[in-house]
C-alpha positions in Angstrom: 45.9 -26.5 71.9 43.9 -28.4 74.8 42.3 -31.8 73.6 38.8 -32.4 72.8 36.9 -35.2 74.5 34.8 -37.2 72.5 31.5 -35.9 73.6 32.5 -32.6 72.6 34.5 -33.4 69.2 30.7 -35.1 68.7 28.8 -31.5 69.6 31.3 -29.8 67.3 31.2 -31.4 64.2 26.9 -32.2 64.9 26.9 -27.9 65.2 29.3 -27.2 61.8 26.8 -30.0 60.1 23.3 -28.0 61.1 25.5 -24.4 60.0 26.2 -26.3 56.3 22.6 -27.4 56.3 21.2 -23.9 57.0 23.3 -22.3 54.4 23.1 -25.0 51.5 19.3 -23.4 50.9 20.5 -20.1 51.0 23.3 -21.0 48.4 20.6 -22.9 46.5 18.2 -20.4 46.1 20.8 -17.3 44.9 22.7 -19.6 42.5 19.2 -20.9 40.4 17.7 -17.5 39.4 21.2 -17.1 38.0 21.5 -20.7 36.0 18.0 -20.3 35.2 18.4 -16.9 33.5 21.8 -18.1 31.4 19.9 -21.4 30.3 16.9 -19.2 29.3 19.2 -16.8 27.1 20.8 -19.5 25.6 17.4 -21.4 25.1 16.2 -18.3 23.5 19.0 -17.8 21.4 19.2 -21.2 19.6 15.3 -20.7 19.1 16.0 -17.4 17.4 18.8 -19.0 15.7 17.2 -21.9 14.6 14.0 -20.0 13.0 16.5 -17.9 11.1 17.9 -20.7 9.4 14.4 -22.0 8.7 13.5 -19.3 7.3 16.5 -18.7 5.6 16.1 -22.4 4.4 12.6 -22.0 3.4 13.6 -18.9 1.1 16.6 -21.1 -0.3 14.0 -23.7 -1.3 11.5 -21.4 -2.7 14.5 -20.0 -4.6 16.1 -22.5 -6.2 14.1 -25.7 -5.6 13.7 -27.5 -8.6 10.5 -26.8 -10.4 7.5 -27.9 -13.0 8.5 -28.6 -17.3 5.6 -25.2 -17.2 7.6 -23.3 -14.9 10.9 -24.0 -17.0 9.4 -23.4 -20.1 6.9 -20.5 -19.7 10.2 -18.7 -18.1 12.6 -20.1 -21.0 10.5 -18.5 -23.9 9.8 -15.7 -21.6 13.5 -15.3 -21.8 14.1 -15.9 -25.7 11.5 -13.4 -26.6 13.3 -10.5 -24.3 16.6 -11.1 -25.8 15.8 -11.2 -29.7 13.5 -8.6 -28.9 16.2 -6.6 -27.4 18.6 -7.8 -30.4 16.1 -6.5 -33.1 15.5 -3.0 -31.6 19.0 -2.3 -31.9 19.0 -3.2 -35.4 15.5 -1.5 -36.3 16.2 1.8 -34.1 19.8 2.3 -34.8 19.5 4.9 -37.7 15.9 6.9 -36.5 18.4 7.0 -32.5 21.3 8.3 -34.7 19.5 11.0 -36.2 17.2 12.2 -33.1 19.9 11.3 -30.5 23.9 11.6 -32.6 24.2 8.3 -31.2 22.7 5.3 -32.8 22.7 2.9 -29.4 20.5 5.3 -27.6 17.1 3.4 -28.1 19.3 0.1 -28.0 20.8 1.1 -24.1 17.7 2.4 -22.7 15.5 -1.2 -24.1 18.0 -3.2 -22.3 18.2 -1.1 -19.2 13.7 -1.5 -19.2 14.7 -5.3 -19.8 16.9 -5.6 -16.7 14.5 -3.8 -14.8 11.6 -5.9 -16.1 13.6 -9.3 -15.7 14.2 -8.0 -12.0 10.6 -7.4 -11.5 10.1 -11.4 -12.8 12.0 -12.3 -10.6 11.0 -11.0 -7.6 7.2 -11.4 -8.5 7.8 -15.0 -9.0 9.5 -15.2 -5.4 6.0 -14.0 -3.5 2.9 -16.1 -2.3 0.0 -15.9 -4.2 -1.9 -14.5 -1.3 -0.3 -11.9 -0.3 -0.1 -11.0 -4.3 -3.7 -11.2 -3.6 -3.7 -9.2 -0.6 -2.0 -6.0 -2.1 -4.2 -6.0 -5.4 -6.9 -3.6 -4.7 -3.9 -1.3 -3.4 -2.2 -1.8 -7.0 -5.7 -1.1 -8.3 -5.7 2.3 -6.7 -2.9 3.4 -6.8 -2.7 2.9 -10.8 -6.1 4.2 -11.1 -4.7 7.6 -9.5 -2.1 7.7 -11.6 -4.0 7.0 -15.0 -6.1 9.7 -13.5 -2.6 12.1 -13.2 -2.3 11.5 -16.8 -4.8 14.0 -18.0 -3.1 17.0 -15.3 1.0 16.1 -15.9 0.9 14.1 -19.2 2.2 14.8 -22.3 0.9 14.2 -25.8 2.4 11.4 -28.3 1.6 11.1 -32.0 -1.9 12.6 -30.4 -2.3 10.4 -27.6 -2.5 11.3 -24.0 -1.1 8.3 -22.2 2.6 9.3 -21.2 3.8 11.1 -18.1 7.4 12.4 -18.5 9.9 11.5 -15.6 12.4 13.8 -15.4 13.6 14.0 -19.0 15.1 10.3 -19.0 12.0 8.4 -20.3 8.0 8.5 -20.6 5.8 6.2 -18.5 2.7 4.8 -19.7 0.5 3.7 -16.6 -2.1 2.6 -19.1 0.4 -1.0 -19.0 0.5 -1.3 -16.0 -3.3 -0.7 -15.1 -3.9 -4.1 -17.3 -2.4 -6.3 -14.7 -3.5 -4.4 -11.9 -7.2 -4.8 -13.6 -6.5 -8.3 -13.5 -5.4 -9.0 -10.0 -8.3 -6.9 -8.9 -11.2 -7.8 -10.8 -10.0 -11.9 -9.8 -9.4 -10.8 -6.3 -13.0 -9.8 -6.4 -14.7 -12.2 -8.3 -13.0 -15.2 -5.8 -14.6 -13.2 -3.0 -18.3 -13.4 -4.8 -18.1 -16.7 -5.4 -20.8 -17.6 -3.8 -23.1 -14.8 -5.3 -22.5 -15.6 -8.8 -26.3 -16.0 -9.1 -26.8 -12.4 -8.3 -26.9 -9.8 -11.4 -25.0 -6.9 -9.1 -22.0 -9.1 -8.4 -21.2 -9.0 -12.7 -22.3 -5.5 -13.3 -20.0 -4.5 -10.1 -17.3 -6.4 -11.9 -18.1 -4.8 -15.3 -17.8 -1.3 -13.4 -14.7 -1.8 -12.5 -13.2 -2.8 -16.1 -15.4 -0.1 -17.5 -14.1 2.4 -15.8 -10.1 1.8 -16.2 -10.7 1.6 -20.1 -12.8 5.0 -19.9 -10.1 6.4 -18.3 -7.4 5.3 -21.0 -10.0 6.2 -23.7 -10.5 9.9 -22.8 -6.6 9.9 -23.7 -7.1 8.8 -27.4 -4.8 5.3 -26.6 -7.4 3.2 -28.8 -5.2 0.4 -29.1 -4.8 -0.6 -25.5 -8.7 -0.2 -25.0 -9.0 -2.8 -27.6 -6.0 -5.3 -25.8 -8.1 -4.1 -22.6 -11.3 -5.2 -23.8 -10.2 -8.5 -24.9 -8.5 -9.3 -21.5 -10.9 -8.1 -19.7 -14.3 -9.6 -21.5 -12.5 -12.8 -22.0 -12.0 -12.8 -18.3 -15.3 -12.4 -16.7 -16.7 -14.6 -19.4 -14.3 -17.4 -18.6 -15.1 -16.9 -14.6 -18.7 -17.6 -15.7 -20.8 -14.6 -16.6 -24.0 -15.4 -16.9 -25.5 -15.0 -21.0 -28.4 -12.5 -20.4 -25.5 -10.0 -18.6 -23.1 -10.6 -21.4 -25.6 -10.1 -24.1 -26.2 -6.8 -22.4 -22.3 -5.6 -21.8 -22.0 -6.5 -25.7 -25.3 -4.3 -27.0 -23.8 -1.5 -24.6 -20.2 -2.2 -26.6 -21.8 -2.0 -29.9 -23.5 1.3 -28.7 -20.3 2.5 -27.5 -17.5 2.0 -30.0 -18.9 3.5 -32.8 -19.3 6.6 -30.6 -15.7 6.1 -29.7 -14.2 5.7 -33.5 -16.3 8.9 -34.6 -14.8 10.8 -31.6 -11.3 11.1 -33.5 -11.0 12.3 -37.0 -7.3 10.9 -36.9 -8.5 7.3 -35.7 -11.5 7.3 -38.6 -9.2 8.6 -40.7 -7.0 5.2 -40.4 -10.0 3.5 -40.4 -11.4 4.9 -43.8 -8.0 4.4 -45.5 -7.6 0.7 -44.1 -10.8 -0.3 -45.7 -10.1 1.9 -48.9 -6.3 1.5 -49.3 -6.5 2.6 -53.0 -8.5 5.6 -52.5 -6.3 9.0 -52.3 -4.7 9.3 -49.0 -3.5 13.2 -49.0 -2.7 12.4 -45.1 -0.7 9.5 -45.8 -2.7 7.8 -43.2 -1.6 4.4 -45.5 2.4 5.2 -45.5 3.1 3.4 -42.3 0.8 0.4 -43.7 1.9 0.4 -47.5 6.0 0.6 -46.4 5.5 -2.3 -44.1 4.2 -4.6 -46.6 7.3 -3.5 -48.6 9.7 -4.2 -45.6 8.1 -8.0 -46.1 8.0 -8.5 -49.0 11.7 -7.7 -49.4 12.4 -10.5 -47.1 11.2 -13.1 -49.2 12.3 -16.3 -47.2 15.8 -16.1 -45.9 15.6 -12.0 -45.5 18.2 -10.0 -46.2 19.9 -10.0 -43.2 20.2 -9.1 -39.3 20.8 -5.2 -39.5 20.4 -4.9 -43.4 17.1 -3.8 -43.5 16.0 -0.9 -46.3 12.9 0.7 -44.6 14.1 1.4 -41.2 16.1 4.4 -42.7 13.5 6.9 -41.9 10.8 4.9 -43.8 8.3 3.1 -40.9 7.6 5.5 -38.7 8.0 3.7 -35.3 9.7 1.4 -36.8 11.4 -0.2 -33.3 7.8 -0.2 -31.7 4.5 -1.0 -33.7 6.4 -2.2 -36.6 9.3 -4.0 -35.3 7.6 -7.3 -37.0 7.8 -5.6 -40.4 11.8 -5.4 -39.7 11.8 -8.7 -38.4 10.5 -10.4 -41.8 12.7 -8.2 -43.9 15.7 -8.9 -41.9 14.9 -12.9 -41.4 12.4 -13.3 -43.9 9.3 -15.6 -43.6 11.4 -18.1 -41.5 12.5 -15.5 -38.8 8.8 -14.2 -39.0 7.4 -18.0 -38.4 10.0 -18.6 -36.0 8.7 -15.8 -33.8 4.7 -16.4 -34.5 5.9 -20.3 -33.1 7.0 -18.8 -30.1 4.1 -16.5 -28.9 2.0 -20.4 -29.4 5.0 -21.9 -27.5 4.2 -18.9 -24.9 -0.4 -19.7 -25.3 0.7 -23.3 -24.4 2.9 -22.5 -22.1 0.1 -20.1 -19.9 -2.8 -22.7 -21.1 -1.2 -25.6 -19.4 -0.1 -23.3 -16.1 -3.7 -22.6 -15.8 -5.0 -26.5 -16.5 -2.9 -27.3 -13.6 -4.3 -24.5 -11.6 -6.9 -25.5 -9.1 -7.5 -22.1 -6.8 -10.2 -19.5 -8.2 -8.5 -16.2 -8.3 -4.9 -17.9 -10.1 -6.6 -19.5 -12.7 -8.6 -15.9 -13.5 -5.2 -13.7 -13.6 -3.7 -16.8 -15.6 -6.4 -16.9 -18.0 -6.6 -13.2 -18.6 -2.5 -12.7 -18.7 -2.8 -15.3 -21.5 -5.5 -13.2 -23.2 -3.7 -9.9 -23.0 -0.1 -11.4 -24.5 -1.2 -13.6 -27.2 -4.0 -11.5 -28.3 -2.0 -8.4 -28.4 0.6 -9.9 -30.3 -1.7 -11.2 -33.0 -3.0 -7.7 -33.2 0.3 -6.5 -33.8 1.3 -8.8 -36.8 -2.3 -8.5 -38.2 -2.0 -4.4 -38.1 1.5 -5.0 -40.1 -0.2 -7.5 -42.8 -3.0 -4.9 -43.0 -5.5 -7.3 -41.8 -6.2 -4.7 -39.1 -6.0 -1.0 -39.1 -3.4 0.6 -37.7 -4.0 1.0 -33.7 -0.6 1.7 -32.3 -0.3 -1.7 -30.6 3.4 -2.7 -29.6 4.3 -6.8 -29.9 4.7 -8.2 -26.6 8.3 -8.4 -24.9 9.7 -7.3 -28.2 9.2 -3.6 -29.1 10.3 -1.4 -27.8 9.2 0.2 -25.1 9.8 0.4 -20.6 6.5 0.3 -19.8 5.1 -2.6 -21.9 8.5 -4.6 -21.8 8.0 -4.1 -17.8 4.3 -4.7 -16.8 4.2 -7.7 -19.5 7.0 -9.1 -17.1 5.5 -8.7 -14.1 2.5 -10.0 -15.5 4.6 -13.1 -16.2 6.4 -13.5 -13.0 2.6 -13.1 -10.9 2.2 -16.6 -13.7 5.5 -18.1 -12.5 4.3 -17.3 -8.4 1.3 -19.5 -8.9 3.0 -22.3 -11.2 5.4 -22.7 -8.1 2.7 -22.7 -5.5 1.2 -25.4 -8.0 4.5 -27.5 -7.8 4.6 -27.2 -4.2 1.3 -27.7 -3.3 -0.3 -29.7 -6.1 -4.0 -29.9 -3.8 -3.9 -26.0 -3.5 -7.4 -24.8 -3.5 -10.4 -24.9 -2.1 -13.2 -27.6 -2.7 -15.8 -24.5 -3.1 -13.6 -23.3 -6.0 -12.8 -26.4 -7.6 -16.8 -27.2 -7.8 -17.1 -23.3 -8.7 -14.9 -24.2 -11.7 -16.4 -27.5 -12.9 -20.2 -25.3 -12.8 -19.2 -22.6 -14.7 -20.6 -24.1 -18.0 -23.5 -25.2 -16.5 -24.2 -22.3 -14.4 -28.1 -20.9 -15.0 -29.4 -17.7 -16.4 -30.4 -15.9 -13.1 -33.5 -14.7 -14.1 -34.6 -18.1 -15.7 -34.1 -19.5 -12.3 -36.2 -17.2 -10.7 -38.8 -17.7 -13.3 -38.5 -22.0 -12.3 
């Protein structure tokens, strides 16, 4: 190989030095689109990842974060109530289940399959924000509605009511129960939308509407006792949101209009009626049996009872014996203790909603808390006062007790709608607007709206 001189060992290496040079931006630009794209996937990747594992956190927390003393003890006597109610229908329905079904569980195993199903529905109610809750009520609202309405074309008939719809052999449902809650969530859903035309007479009589017709609808089917548990809820309701007197005095002249029409439209119903109020007046009917045999049921239970399972009238004596009159089993069984013990725990369960909805500052939660309140505890003291015979007999069951899928079920989910705003209160204790915290604070001192106008 011939030698180099300088100069030209100089040109050489200043000629492989401008080649590098040239091809170095060349290099550059093909290898950056390709970093660039892996960094991006991997930057997009741990983004993805990380908002998975907030939201998996954020479920986690909403799941099992610690909550309110109201939480914890609306949801423990929630609990207590299921499980001694399921533990007295399988002592007041075992014999009536042997003889209809050969198998004296029957009633037993299908009350505890409603109370999974219903402790499942808690559960997962509880677990939802308020607003969407709120979101999907008029869609609850109609779609109930259409199935009362179904009730008339694919029902069936039920110690001469017309409230059932038969699924497929295995069990009866009774939309009527679930149309209370869905009432609720509507009608509040509503009235926190009108909140600012509370002064206006059609925003009330639209609410009224709405109630009126949902009880019509159960009424055509004979069910007087939920009307009643209905009517309460519901009155109570729009008169704690704040109607105004004149409208209320009105919606009550149009009741007292309206249920004596509805009493005279059953000769089964004034029948009970007439016997309540002249219980030793011949009764060829024996509309009194069901009355008279329950105040024998606790009378036998003096004070200690005669024992879980050893009761005398559930052989065939109480008609419905596991559902309207599962209290009159309770006292016999447990006696006046047993019967106090569970007339402490419906208070323990007023207190429990009464203090939930003290703490609750938003509009629309305070109304479904407020009227779930009214529904429970008022049909449960309808219930024991139909058994003492303060009350004629109306076919009411006793909450979270009797049996009985479709009240056990909608009283849960009325519950676990409770427990979703009690944890919204814990985690937000400021929750609510200022509009519907001075909308609460007015309601007692909210005008007549035609005295205003006359001012």
């Amino acid at each position: 190989m011939a030698k180099l001189s300088p100069a030209e060992r100089a040109r050489q290496a200043q000629s492989s030095a401008k080649s590098a040079s040239s091809l170095g931006p060349r290099l550059k630009k093909t290898s950056e689109p390709r970093m660039s794209k892996r960094v991006k996937k991997s930057v997009d990747a741990q983004a993805l990842s990380s908002q998975g594992a907030q939201q998996i956190q954020v479920w986690f927390d909403r799941i099992f974060r610690a909550q309110s003393v109201e939480f914890y003890r609306l949801l423990g006597v929630t609990l207590f109530l299921v499980a001694f109610g399921v533990v007295m229908v399988l002592s007041a329905s075992s014999i009536d289940s042997l003889v209809a079904n050969s198998n004296s569980l029957w009633v037993f195993l299908k009350q505890f399959g409603f109370a999974i199903i219903g402790l499942l529905s808690l559960s997962i109610v509880s677990l939802l924000p308020v607003n969407f809750i709120r979101s999907k009520a008029k869609a609850f609202f109609a779609i109930t509605m259409v199935v009362q309405l179904a009730v008339f074309f694919i029902g069936k008939d039920i110690n001469g009511n017309r409230n059932w719809i038969d699924v497929f052999g295995l069990f009866s449902l009774q939309p009527s129960e679930f149309l209370k809650i869905a009432v609720i969530l509507h009608v509040a859903a509503y009235l926190a939308r009108q909140q600012n035309n509370f002064d206006e007479p059609r925003t009330w009589y639209q609410a009224v509407a709405m109630v009126g017709l949902a009880m019509v609808l159960v009424m055509i089917g004979r069910d007087l006792g939920t009307v009643v548990i209905m009517l309460i809820a519901f009155m109570g309701m729009l008169a704690l949101a704040g109607m105004p007197t004149l409208i209320m005095r009105n919606v009550g002249i149009a009741l007292l209009v309206l249920i004596p029409m509805a009493l005279m439209g059953s000769s089964s119903r004034m029948g009970r009626i007439t016997a309540w109020l002249n219980p030793s007046a011949p009764d060829p009917l024996d509309y009194n049996w069901q009355a008279e045999h329950g105040m024998w049921a606790i009378a036998a239970g003096r004070i200690f009872g005669a024992g879980l399972g050893e009761s005398k009238m559930k052989w065939s004596w109480i008609p419905e014996v596991e559902n309207d009159f599962i209290f009159a089993v309770i006292a016999e069984e447990l006696g006046l203790i047993g019967a106090l013990v569970v007339i402490a725990l419906f208070v323990v369960l007023a207190f429990s909603l009464l203090r939930i909805m003290q703490r609750t500052q938003d509009f629309f939660s305070r109304i479904v808390v407020v009227s779930v309140m009214l529904w429970l505890v008022f049909q449960a003291l309808v219930n024991i006062a139909v058994v003492l015979r303060l009350l004629p007999v109306l076919g009411v069951p006793l909450p979270l007790i009797s049996a009985g899928g479709s009240s056990l079920i909608s009283a849960l989910t009325a519950i676990g709608v409770v427990l979703a705003i009690e944890r919204e209160n814990h985690a937000n204790p400021n929750r609510g607007s200022s509009s519907s915290r001075s909308n609460l604070r007015s309601v007692a001192t909210r005008s007549v709206p035609t005295q205003r106008s006359k001012r």
